[in-house]
C-alpha angles and dihedrals in degrees: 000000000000106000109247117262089246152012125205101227101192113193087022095162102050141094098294105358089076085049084054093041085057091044093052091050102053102049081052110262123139108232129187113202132214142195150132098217101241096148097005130070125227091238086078088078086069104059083049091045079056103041093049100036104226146055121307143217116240142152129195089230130156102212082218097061098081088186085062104038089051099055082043087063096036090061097042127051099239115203102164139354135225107195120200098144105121143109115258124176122119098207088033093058096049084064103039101027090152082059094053093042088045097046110032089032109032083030080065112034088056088049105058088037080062085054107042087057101048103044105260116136109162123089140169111201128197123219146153150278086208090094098080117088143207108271088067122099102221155251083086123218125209084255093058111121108261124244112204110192118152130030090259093061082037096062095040086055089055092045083058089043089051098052103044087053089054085055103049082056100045111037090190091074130101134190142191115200118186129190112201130200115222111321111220132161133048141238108307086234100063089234099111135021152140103312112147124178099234127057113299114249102171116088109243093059085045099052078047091059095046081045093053093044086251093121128025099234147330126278111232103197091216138325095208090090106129088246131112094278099025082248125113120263127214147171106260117191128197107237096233089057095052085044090058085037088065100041088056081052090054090041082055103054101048100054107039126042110243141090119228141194112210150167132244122192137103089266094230122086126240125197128221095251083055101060089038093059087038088058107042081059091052098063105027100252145080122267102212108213132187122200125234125173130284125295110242105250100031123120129217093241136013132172148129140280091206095174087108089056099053092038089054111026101022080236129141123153102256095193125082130213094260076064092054102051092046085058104039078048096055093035096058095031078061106043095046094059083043136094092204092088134021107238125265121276 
């Protein structure tokens, strides 16, 4: 199969969306990016001007704006879209829930109405492992009942229940959706990284700040969890690997003639106390932690059953977390003595 002329990257200057942009790149697709830097900094386009060498294609777009979208798609020759643009943070969306429905539920419904129009019928959709819930064992399986319990899940679930009514009532689509565990890392080249606008609240950026002296020291949500240390574990999953895990995806759709809902994570669990201790091996000094009580809503244990992934896709994560940290480590030292970014807040 001949690779298509152009994939719509949505959300191409975020988190994981730049590490998709490089990806794609790489394994020789022409992407044309587009954002409207909401939680991302145009600076990003830098680092990928650097990592692939060459000019790129992107647009300022808003994927809510269908006026925008559409004369987006009427000057490129679309052949497939990634779409990362979304809002996604937990505590964020139980204080603006409207903002998550408008953006990660109107963002997509405009955006496959632009396709739809325009031709356009294959779609990778990134979603999230925050669906599962706490009643099951894991590793959890894409069959595993579905939790829903804050407005940012919420808004992913409707995204699902979206597409897969699109495709009940177009049977040309096709659609990739793919839960991801906890995304952690950065590109191996320092380039590109996890840098959001607004304050971190994931633990790997956190344990980074600690790291860099802008915060005085790490907040550890209980350490009474019925696990080895008394602390949560979780899947986490370096940010290249979800990135190649997506183009598989892409690969995928646009060979065989099916749609798919997956799981991308390492497949093993890692506790707080571990990736402190990872970290703080990483760059070369201690991360000092206190410990508070639980947040309400987190479980005591969440990762992935990923054998879906590799039996589908040939696809399973090949870095570990000491690689993560090594590259979240490089990524922010560097950043910080940069002008390329501002520092994290």
């Amino acid at each position: 199969m001949s690779k298509p002329a152009k994939i719509l990257l949505t959300g191409a200057t975020g988190y994981i969306g730049s590490h998709a942009w490089v990806a794609l790149s790489q394994a020789g697709w022409d992407v044309v990016g587009v954002d409207n830097f909401a939680n991302s900094h145009p600076a990003v386009l830098e680092g990928l001007t650097r990592l692939l060498s060459g000019p790129l294609m992107f647009e300022c777009a808003d994927v809510g704006d269908a006026a925008a979208m559409s004369a987006l798609f009427a000057r490129h020759r679309i052949d497939a879209v990634m779409h990362f643009a979304a809002l996604k943070s937990v505590p964020e969306s139980l204080l603006r829930p409207l903002d998550y429905m408008a953006v990660n539920v109107g963002g997509l419904l405009t955006l496959t109405q632009v396709m739809q129009a325009h031709n356009v019928q294959r779609l990778v959709f990134s979603s999230t492992a925050a669906l599962y819930g706490a009643s099951q064992p894991p590793p959890l399986r894409e069959d595993a009942a579905l939790e829903i319990s804050h407005p940012y899940a919420r808004s992913k679930w409707m995204g699902e229940r979206l597409l897969a009514d699109l495709l009940a009532a177009f049977p040309a689509w096709r659609v990739a959706t793919l839960r991801y565990f906890n995304p952690a890392g950065a590109h191996e080249s320092g380039l590109i990284g996890e840098r959001p606008r607004g304050p971190a609240d994931n633990l790997m950026p956190c344990l980074g700040e600690v790291a860099l002296g802008l915060r005085p020291h790490l907040w550890v949500y209980g350490r009474d969890y019925p696990t080895p240390d008394g602390t949560g574990l979780r899947d986490y999953l370096h940010v290249q690997d979800i990135a190649d895990g997506h183009v598989s995806a892409l690969e995928h759709l646009m060979e065989q003639p099916d749609s798919f809902t997956l799981n991308l994570g390492r497949g093993e669990a890692v506790s707080v106390l571990q990736m402190i201790a990872a970290y703080a091996q990483a760059c070369g000094r201690p991360i000092p932690y206190r410990v508070i009580p639980r947040r309400a809503g987190d479980v005591a244990a969440s990762w992935a059953d990923c054998s879906q992934a590799a039996q589908r896709l040939g696809w399973q994560a090949q870095r570990d977390v000491a690689a993560m940290c090594r590259d979240s480590w490089r990524w922010l030292s560097a950043a910080q003595t940069s002008s390329a970014l501002p520092a994290p807040t």
